[in-house]
N, CA, C and O atoms as CSV, one atom per row, in Angstrom:
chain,resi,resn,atom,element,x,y,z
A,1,UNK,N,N,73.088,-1.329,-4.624
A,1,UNK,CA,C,72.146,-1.305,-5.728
A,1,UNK,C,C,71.589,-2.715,-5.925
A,1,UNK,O,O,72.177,-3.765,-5.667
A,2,UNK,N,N,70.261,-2.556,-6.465
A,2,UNK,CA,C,69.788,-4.157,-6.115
A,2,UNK,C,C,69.881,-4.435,-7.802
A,2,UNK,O,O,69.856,-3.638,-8.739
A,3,UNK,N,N,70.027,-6.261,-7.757
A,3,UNK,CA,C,70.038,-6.277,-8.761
A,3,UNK,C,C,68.754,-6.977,-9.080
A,3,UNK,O,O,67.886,-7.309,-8.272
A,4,UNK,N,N,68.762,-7.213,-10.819
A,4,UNK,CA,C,67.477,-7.038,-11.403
A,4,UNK,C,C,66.954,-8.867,-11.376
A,4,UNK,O,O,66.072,-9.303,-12.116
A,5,UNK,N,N,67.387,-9.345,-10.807
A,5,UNK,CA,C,67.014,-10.287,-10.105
A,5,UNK,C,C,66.258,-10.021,-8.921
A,5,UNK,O,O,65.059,-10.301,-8.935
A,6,UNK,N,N,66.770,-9.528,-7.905
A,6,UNK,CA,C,66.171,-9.224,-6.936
A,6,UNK,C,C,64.727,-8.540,-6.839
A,6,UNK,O,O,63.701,-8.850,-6.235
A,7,UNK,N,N,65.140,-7.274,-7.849
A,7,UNK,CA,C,63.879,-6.385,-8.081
A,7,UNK,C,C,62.851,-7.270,-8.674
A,7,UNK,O,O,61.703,-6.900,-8.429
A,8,UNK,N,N,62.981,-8.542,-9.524
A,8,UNK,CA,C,62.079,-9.502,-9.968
A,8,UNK,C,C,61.333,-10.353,-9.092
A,8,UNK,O,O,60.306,-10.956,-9.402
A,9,UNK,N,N,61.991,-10.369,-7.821
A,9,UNK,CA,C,61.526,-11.458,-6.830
A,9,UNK,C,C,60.858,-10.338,-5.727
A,9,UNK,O,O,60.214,-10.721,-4.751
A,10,UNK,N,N,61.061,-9.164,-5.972
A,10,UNK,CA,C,60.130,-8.519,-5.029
A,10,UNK,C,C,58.930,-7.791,-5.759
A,10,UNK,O,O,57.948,-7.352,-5.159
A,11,UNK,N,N,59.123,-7.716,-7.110
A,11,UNK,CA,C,57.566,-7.659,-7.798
A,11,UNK,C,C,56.850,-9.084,-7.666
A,11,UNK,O,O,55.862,-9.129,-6.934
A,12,UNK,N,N,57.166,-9.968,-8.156
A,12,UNK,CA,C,56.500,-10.918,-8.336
A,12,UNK,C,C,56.249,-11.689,-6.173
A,12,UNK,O,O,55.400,-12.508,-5.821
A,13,UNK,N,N,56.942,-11.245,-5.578
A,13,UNK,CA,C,55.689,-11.088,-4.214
A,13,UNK,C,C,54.793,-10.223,-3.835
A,13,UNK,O,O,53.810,-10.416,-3.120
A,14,UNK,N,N,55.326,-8.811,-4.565
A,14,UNK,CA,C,53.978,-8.000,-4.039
A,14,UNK,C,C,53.057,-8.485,-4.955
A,14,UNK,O,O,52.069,-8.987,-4.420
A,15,UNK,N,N,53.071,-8.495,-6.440
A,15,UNK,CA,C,51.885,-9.273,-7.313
A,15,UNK,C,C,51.244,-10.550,-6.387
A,15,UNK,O,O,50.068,-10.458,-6.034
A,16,UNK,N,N,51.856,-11.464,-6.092
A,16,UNK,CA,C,51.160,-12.610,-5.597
A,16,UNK,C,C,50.555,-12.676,-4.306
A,16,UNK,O,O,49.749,-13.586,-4.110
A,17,UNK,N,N,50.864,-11.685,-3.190
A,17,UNK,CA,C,50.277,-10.738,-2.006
A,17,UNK,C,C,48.807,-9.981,-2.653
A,17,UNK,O,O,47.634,-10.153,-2.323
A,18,UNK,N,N,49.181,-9.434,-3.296
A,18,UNK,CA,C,47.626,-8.785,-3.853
A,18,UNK,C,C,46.939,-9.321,-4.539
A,18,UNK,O,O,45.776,-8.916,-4.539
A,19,UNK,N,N,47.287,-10.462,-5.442
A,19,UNK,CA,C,46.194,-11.405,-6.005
A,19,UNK,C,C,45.217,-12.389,-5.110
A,19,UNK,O,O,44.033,-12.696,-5.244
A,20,UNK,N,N,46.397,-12.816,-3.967
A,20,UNK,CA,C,45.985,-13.470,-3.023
A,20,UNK,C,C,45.342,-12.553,-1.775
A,20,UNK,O,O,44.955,-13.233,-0.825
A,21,UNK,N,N,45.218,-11.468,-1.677
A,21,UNK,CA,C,44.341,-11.036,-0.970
A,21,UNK,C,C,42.684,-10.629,-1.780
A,21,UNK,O,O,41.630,-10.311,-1.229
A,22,UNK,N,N,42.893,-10.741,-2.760
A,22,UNK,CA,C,41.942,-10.601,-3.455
A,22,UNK,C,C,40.779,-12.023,-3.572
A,22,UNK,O,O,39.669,-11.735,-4.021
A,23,UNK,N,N,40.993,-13.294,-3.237
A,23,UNK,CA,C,40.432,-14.460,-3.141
A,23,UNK,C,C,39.312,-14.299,-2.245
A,23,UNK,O,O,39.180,-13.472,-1.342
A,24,UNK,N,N,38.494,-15.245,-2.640
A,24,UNK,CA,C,37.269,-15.153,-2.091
A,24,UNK,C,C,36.902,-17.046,-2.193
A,24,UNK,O,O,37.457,-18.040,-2.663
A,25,UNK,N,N,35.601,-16.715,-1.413
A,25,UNK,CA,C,34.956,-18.446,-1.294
A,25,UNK,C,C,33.449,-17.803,-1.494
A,25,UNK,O,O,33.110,-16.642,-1.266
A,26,UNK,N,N,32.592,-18.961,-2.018
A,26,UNK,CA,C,31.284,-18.880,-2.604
A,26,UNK,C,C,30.602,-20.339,-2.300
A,26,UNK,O,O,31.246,-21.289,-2.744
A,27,UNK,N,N,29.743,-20.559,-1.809
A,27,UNK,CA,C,29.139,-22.122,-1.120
A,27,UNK,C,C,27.306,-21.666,-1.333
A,27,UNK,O,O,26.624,-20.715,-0.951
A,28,UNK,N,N,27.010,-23.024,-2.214
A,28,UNK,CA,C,25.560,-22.615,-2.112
A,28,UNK,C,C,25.325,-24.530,-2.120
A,28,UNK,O,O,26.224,-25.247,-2.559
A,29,UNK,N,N,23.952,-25.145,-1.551
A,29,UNK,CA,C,23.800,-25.905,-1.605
A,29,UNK,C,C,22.636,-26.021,-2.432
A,29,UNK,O,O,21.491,-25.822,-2.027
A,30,UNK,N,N,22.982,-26.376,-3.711
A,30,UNK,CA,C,22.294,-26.511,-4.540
A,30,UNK,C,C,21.203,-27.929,-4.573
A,30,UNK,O,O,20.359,-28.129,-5.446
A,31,UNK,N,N,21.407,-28.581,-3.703
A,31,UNK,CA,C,20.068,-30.237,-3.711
A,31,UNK,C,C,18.688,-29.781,-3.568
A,31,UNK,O,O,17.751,-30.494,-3.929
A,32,UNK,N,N,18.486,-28.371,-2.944
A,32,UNK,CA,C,17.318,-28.161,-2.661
A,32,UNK,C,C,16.304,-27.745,-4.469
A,32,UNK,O,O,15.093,-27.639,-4.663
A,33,UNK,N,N,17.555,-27.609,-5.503
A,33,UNK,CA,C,17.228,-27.279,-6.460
A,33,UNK,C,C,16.559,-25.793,-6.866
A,33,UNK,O,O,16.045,-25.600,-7.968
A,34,UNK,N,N,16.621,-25.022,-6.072
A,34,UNK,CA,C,17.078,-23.200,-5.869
A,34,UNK,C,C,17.732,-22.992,-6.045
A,34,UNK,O,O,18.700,-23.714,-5.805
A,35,UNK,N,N,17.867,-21.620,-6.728
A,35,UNK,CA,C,18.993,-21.083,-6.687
A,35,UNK,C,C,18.758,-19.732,-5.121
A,35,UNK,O,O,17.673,-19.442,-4.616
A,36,UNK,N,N,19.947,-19.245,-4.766
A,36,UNK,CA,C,20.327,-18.823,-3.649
A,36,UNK,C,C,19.629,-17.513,-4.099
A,36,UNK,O,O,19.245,-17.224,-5.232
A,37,UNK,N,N,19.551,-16.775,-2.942
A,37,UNK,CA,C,18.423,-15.370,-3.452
A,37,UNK,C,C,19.377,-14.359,-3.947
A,37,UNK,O,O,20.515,-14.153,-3.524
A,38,UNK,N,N,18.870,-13.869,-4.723
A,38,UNK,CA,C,18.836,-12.556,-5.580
A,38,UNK,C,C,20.259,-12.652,-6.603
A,38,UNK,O,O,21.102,-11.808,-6.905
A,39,UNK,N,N,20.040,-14.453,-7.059
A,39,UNK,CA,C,21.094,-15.029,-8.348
A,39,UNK,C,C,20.306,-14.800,-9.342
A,39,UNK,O,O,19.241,-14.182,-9.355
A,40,UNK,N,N,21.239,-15.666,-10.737
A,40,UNK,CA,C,20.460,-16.179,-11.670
A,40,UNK,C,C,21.775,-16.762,-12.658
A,40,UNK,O,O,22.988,-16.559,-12.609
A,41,UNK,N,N,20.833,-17.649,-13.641
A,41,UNK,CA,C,22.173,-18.234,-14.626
A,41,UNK,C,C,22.088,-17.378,-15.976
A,41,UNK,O,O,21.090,-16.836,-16.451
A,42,UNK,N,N,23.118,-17.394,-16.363
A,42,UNK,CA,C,22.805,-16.737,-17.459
A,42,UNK,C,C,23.235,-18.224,-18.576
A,42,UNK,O,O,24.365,-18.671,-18.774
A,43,UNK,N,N,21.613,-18.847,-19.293
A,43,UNK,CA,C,21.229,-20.073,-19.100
A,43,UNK,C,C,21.696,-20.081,-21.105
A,43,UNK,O,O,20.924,-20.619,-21.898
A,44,UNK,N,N,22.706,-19.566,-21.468
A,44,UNK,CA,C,22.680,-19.769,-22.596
A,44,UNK,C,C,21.160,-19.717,-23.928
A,44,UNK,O,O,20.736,-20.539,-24.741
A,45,UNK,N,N,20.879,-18.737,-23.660
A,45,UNK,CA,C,18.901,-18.305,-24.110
A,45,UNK,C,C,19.491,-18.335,-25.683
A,45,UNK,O,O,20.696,-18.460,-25.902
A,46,UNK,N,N,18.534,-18.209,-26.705
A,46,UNK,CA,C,18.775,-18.398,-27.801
A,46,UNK,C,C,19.788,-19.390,-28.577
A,46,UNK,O,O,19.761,-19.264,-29.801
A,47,UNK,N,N,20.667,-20.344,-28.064
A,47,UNK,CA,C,21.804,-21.283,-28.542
A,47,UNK,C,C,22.733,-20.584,-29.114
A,47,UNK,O,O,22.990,-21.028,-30.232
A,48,UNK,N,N,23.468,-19.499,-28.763
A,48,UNK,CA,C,24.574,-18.900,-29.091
A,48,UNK,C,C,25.954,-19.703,-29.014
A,48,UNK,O,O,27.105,-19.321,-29.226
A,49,UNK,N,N,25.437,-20.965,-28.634
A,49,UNK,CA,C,27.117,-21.776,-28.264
A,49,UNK,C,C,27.550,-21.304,-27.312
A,49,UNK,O,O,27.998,-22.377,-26.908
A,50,UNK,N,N,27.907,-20.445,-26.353
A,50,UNK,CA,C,28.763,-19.737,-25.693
A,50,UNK,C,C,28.936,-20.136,-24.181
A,50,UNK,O,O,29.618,-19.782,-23.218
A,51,UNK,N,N,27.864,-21.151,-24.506
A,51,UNK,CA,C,27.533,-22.013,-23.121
A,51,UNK,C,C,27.108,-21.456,-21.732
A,51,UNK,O,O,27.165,-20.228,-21.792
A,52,UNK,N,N,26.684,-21.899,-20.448
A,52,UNK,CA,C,26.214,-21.357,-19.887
A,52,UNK,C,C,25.657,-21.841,-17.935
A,52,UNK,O,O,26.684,-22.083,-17.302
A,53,UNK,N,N,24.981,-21.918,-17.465
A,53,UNK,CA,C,24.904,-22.469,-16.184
A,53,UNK,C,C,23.382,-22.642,-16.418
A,53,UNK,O,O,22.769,-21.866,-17.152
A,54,UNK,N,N,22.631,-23.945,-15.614
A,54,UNK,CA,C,21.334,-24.117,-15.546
A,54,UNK,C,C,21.088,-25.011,-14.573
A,54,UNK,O,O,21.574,-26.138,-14.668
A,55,UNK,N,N,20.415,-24.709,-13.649
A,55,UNK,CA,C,19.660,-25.451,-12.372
A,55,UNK,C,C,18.873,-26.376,-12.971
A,55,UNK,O,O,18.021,-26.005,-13.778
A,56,UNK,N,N,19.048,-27.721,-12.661
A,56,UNK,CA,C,18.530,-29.254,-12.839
A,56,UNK,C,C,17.399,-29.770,-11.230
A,56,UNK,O,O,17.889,-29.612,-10.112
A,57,UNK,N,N,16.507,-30.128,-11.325
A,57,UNK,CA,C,16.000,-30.694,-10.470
A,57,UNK,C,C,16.650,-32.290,-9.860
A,57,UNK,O,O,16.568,-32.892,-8.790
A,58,UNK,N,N,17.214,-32.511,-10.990
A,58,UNK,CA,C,17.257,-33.910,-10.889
A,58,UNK,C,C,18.920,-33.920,-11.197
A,58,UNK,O,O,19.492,-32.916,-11.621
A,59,UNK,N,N,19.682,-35.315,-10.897
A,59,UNK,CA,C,21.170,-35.407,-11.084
A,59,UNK,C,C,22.174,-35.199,-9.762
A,59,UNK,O,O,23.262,-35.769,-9.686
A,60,UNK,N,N,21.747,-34.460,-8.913
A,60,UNK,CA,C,22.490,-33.965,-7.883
A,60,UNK,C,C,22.602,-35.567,-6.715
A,60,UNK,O,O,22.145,-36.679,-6.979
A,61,UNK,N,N,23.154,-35.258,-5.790
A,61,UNK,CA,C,23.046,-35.599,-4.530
A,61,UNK,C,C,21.945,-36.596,-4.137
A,61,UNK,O,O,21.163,-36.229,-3.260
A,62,UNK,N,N,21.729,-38.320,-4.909
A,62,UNK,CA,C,20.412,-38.861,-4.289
A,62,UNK,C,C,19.430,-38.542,-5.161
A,62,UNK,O,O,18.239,-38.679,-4.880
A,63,UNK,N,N,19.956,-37.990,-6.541
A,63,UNK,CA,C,19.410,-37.508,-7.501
A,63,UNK,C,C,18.539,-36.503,-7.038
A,63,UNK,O,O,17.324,-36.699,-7.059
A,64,UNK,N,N,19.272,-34.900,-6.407
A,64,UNK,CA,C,18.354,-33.948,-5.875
A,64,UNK,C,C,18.656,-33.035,-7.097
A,64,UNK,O,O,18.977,-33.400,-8.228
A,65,UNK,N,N,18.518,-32.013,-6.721
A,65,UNK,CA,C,18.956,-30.738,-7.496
A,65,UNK,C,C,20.220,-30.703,-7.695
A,65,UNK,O,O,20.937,-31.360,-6.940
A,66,UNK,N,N,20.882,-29.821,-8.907
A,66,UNK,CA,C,22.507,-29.542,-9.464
A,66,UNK,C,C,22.002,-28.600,-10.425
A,66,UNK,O,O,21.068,-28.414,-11.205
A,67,UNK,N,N,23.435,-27.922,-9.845
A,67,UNK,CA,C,23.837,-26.906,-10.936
A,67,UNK,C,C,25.116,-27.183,-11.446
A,67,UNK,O,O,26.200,-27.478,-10.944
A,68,UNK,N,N,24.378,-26.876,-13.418
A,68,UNK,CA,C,25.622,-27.464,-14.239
A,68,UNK,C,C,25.756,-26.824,-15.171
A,68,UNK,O,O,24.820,-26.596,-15.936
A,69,UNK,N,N,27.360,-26.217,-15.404
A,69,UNK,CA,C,27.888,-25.598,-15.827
A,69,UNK,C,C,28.648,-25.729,-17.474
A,69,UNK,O,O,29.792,-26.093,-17.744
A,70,UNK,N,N,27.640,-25.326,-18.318
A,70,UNK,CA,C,28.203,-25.780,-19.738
A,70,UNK,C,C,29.209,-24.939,-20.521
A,70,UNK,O,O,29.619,-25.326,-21.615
């Protein structure tokens, strides 16, 4: 019979097996000051506080384009 130790260390690998297969990667080069096709920010519209993402022409890379995340 296993004990409840054990049974703890084999949930908490299948949990961390399936979280970790769940990971992903996302790469956009933002200097060109575009955003990547068929995005958008959701740019904090009306000042709700709640903050938000907005493409800058200027600030980045040589002072190119950035995206910045409030």
């Amino acid at each position: 019979m296993k004990t409840l130790r054990q049974c703890l260390q084999t949930g908490l690998l299948l949990a961390a097996t399936t979280l970790s297969a769940r990971a992903g990667s996302f790469f956009s080069d933002f200097n060109s000051g575009v955003l990547p096709p068929g995005t958008h920010t959701n740019s904090n519209i009306g000042g709700g506080g709640s903050g938000g993402a907005y493409l800058e022409l200027t600030g980045g890379v040589g002072d190119s384009g950035c995206l910045k995340l409030t």
